[in-house]
N, C-alpha and C positions, 0 to 999 in steps of 0.2 A: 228538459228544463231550459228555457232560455237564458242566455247568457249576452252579457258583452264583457268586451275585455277594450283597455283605453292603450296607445304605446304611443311613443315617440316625444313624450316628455324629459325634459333635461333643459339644464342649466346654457344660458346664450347670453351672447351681450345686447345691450341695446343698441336698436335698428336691426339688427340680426333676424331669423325665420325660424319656425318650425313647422312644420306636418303630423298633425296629431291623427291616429285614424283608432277607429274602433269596430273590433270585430265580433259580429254577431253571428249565434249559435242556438241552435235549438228551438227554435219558435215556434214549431211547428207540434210543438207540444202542448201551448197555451191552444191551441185549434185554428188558429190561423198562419196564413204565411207571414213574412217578415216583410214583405209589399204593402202591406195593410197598415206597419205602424209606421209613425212619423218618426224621424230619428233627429234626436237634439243635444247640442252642448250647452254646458252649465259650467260654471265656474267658481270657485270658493276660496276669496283671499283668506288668509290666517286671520281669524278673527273677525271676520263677517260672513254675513248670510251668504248663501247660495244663492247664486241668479242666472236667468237665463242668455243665452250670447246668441245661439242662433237655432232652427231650427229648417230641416225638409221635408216635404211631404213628395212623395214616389223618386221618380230622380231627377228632379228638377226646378221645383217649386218653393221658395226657399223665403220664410222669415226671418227678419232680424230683431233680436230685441236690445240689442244693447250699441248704443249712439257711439259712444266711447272706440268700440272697435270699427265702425263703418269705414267701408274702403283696405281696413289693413289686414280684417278676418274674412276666410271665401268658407262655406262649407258645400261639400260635397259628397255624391254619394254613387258608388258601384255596385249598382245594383247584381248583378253576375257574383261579384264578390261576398256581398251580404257585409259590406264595409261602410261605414263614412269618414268621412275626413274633414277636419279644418287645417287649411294653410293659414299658417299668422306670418303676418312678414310686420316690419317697422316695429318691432314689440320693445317696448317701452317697460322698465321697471311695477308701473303699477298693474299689469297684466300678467304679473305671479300670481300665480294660482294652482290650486289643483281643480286639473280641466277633468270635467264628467261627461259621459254620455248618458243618454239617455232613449228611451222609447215610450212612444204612447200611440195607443189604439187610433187609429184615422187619423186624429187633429192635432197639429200644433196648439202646443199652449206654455205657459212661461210660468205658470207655477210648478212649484216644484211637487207638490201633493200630488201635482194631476198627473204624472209618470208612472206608467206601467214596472220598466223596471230601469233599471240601473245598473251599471258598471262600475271599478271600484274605481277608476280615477287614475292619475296620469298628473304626478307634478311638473308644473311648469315654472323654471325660477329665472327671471330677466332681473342682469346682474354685472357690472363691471369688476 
């Protein structure tokens, strides 16, 4: 059964960092390896939609979809580990959120429909 799990959420102050990483498991149950999907964060303020922040494809190829975080969010991905990560640094109060991962088959995409699976999320509170 594949899995992700999200960690290194918690309460910072603004300009402050964190390292968000999400660990994958099981893939190889859906019939392929965990090479295959793309791996993305998502993001859900209290009371609005879900959307997409960034996405990779293998270990290196990397979309962004959201303008707001350019330059302050990096994601990344270990492949050995079956891990990714986004680094937030300058995080600024409207970037509370609970951060999601995500997977999908080949390709990057920014809908949230289009995810194979999900992880349960990881609050992120930016806060004085």
């Amino acid at each position: 059964q594949p899995q992700l799990v999200e960690s290194g959420g918690g309460l910072v102050q603004p300009g402050g960092s964190l390292r968000l990483s999400c660990s994958a498991s099981g893939f190889t149950a859906s019939g392929f390896s965990l090479d295959v999907y793309t791996m993305s964060w998502f993001r859900q303020a209290l009371g609005k939609e879900r959307v997409a922040v960034s996405c990779i494809r293998g270990a290196d190829i990397v979309t962004n979809y959201a303008d707001s975080v350019e330059g302050r969010f990096t994601i990344s991905r270990d492949v050995a580990k079956n891990t990714v990560y986004m680094r937030m640094s300058e995080l600024k109060p409207e970037d509370s959120a609970v951060y999601y991962c995500a997977a999908r088959f080949l390709r990057c995409a920014k809908r949230v429909n289009g995810m194979s699976y999900w992880g349960g999320g990881t609050l992120v509170t930016v806060s004085s």
